[in-house]
C-alpha positions as CSV (number, residue, x, y, z in Angstrom):
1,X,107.3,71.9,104.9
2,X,105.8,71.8,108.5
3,X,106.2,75.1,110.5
4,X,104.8,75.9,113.6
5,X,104.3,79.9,114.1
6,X,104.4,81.1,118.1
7,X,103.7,84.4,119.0
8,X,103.3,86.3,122.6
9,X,102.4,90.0,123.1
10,X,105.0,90.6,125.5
11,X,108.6,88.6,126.6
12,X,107.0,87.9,129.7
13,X,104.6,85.3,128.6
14,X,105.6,82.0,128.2
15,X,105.9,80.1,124.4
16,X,106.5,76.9,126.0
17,X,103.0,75.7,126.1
18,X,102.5,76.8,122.8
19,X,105.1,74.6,121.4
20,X,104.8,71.8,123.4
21,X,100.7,71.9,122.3
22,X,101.8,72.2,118.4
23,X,104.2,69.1,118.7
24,X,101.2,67.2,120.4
25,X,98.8,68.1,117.6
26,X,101.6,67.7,114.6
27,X,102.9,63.9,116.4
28,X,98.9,63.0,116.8
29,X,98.5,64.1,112.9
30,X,101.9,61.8,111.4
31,X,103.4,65.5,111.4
32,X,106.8,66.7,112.4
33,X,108.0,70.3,112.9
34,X,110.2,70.9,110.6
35,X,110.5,74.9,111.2
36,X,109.6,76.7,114.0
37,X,109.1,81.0,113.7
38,X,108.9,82.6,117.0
39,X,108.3,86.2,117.7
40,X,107.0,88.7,120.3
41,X,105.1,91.3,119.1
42,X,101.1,92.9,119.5
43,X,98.3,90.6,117.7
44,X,97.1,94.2,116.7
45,X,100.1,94.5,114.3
46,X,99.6,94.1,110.6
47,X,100.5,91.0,109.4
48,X,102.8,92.2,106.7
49,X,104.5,93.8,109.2
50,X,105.5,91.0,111.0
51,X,107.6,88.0,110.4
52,X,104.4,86.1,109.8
53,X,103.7,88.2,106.8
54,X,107.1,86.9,105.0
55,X,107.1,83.2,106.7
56,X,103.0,83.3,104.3
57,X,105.1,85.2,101.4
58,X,108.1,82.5,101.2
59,X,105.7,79.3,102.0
60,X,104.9,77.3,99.0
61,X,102.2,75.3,97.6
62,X,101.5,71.5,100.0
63,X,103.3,73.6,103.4
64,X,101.2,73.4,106.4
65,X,101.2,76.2,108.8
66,X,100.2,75.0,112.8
67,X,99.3,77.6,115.7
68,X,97.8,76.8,118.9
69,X,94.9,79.1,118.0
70,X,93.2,81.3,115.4
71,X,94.0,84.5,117.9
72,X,97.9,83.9,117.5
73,X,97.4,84.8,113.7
74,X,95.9,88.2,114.5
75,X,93.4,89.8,117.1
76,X,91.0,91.7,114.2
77,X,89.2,89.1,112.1
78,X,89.6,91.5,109.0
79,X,93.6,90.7,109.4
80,X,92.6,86.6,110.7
81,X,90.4,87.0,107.2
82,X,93.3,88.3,105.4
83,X,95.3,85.7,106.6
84,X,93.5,82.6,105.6
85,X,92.7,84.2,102.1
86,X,95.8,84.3,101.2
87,X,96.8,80.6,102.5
88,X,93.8,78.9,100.5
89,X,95.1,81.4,97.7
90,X,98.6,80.3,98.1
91,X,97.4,76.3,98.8
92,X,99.0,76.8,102.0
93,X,97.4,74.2,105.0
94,X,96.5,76.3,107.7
95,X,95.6,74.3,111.2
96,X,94.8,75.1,114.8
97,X,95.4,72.5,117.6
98,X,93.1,74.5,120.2
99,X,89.7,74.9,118.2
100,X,90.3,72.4,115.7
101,X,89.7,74.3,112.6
102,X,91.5,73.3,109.1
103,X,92.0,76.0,106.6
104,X,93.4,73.2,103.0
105,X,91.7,72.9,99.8
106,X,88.7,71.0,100.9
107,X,85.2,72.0,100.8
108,X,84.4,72.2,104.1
109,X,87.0,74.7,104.4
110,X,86.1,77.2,101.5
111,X,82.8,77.4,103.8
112,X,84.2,77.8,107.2
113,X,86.2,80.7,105.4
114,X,83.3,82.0,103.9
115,X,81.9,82.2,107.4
116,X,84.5,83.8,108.9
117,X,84.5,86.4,105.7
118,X,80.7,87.1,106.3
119,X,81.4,87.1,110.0
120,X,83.8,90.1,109.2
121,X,82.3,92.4,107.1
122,X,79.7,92.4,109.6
123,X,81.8,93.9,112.1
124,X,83.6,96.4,109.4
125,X,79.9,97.5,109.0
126,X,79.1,97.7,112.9
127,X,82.1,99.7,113.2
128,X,81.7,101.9,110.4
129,X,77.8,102.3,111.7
130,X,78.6,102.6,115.3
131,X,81.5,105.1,114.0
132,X,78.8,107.3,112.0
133,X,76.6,107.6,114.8
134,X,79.0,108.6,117.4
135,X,80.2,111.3,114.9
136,X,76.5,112.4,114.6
137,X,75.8,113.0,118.5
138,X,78.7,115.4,118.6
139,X,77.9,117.0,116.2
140,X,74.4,117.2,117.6
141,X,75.9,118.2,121.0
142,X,77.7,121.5,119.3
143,X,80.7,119.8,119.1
144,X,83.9,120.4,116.9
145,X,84.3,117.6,114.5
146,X,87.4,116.5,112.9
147,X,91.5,116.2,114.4
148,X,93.1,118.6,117.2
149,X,95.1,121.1,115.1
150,X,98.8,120.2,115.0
151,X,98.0,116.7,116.4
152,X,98.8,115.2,112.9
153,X,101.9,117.1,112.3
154,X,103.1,115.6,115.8
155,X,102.8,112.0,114.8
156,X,104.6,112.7,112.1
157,X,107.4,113.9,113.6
158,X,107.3,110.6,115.8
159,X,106.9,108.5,112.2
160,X,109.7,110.5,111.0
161,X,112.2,109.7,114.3
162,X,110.6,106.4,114.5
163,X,114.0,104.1,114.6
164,X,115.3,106.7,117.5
165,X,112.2,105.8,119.4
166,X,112.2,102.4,119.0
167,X,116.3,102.4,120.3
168,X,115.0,104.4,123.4
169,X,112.2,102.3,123.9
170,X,114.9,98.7,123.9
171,X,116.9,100.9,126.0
172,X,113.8,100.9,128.7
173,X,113.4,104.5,128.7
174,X,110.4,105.5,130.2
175,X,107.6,107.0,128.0
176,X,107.5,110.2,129.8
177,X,111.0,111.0,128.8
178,X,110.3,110.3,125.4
179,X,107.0,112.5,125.2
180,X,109.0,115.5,126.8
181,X,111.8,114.8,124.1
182,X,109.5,115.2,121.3
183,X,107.1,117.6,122.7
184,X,103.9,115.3,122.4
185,X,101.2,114.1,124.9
186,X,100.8,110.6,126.4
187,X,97.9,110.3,124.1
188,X,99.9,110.7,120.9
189,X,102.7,108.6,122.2
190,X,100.1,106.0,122.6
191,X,98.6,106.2,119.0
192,X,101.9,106.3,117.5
193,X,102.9,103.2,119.6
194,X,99.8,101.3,118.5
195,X,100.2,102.0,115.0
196,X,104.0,102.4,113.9
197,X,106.4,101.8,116.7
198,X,108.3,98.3,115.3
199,X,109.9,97.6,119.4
200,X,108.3,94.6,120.8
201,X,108.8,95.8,124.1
């Protein structure tokens, strides 16, 4: 099966260009669409959070997966990484039209993935140094180390009412009602948004 995946951060962007750029690639290729998956959400979300995580689950053996570009997959390359493991894993055909790259059971490809893999535990490395270091000038500077007291037991109360939140938030209610509801900073809102809130909006 041929599926093209579309995905915009917000339903103010456009897919059109997206899908008219796939069918261009998959009629230049002897392809034809024979699925599409559409869906507005972050690039910052997991992938097994998203439809994408159960369109790579249910996709079998031969099936070729087309997205405009590498970036629609995921915006971290430890997730993008993640992604293409499990395609070459799975003997799923994974193709871009934009850059050009082809994820399939050649060996050109096993290298490119390679690449990609050093290319990311690079940056989990830079991160986790640059994460270190930062830690060790506060605590240089005198500073407190570790999580505002009560701050975790706030996001959990967010995690905990998290369907409520995500009704208020399809209902357009603005964020500052919701902090006040809950008792929680912008701040927290924010982190809890980033991480857990499932509304696309």
């Amino acid at each position: 099966m041929v599926i093209g995946y579309l995905r915009v951060s917000t339903g103010k962007q456009h897919l059109a260009n997206q899908k008219s750029e796939i069918v261009r690639f998959a009629s230049g290729h002897g392809l034809e669409i024979e699925k599409w998956v559409t869906e507005i959400v972050s690039g910052k979300t997991r992938e097994n959070e998203r439809k994408l995580g159960k369109l790579l689950n249910r996709m079998q053996r031969g099936d070729i997966l087309i997205v405009t570009e590498i970036s629609r997959l995921s915006r971290t390359l430890t997730d993008i990484m993640n992604i293409m493991g499990k395609c070459l894993e799975r003997g799923i055909n994974l193709y871009t039209t934009k850059e050009g790259y082809s994820f399939d059971d050649t060996i050109n490809s096993k290298v490119l993935c390679f690449a990609f893999g050093l290319v990311a535990e690079i940056e989990r490395n830079l991160i986790s140094m640059r994460t270190k270091e930062a830690l060790a000038a506060r605590k240089a500077a005198g500073k407190k180390l570790g999580r505002k007291k009560g701050s975790h037991t706030k996001l959990n109360i967010l995690i905990k009412n998290r369907d409520t939140i995500d009704m208020m938030l399809g209902q357009g209610e603005p964020i500052g009602n919701i902090c006040k509801r809950f008792k929680i900073s912008r701040d927290t809102f924010a982190k809890f948004r980033k991480l857990y809130c499932r509304c696309p909006c």
